[in-house]
C-alpha positions as CSV (number, residue, x, y, z in Angstrom):
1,X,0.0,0.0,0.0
2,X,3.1,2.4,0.9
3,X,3.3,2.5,-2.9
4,X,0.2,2.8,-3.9
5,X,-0.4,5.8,-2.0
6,X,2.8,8.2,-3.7
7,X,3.0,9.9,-0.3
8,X,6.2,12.2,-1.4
9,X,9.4,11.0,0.5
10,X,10.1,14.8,1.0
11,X,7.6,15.2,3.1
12,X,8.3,11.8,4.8
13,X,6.9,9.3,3.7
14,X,3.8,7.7,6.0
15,X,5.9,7.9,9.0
16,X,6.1,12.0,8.3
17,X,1.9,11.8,7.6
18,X,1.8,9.4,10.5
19,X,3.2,12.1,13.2
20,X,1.4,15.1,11.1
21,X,-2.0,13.7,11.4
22,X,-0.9,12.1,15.5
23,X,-4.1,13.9,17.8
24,X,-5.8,15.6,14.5
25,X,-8.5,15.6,13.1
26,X,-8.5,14.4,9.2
27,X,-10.5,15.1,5.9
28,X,-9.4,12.6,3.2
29,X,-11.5,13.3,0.0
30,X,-11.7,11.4,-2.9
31,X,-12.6,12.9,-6.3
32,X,-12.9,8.7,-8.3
33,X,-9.8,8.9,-10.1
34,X,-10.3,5.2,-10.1
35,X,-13.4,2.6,-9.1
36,X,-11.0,1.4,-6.0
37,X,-10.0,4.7,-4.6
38,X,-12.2,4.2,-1.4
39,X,-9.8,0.9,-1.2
40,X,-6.8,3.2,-0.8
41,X,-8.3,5.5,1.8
42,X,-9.5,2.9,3.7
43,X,-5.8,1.4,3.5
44,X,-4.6,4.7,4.6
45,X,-6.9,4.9,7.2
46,X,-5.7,1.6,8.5
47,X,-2.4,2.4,8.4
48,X,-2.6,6.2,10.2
49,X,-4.6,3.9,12.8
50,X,-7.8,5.9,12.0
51,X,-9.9,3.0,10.5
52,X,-12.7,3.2,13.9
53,X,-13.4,6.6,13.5
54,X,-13.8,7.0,9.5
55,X,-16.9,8.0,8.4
56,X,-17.9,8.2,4.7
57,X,-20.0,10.5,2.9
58,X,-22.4,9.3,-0.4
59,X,-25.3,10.3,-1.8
60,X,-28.4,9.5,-0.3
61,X,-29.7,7.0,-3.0
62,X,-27.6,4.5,-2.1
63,X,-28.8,4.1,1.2
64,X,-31.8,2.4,-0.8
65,X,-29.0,-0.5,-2.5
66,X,-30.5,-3.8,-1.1
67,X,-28.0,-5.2,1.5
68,X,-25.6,-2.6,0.7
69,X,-27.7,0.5,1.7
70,X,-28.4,-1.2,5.2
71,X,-25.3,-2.0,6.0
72,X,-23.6,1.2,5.2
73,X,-26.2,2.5,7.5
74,X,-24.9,0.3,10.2
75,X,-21.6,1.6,9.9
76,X,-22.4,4.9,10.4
77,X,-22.2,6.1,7.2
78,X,-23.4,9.9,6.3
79,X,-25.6,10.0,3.4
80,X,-26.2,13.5,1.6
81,X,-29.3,14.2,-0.8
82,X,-29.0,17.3,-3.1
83,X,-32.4,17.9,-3.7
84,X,-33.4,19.1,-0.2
85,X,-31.4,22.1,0.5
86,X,-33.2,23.0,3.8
């Protein structure tokens, strides 16, 4: 996963992201370069020991996917819907 990621090495590689992130709060965002990019944060999340408190944002209609939608829901996920802007 360490290269996978294409943390620079300037800026220290995960053990330099490691201490940065130590006691912070985190925003990873993922713009779906690829279909597996929420693989890769999840991997990063497991490595900056972060995986328990990782939430995940999607839009609301998927909370509606048969099997899926549930358990997402039981995992805390946070579902956004567009067309109420309330």
């Amino acid at each position: 996963i360490e290269l996978l990621v294409h943390v620079a090495a300037r800026a220290g590689g995960l053990a330099g992201l490691r201490n940065r992130c130590a006691g912070r709060d985190v925003i990873l965002i993922a713009n779906h370069r690829t279909r597996i990019d929420w693989m890769f944060l999840w991997g990063l999340c497991l490595i900056l020991g972060r995986l328990g408190s990782m939430k995940i944002v999607l839009k609301d209609s998927l909370k509606t996917v048969p099997g899926f939608g549930w358990a997402m829901q039981c995992f805390g996920f946070v579902f956004l819907s567009r067309s109420n802007r309330d």
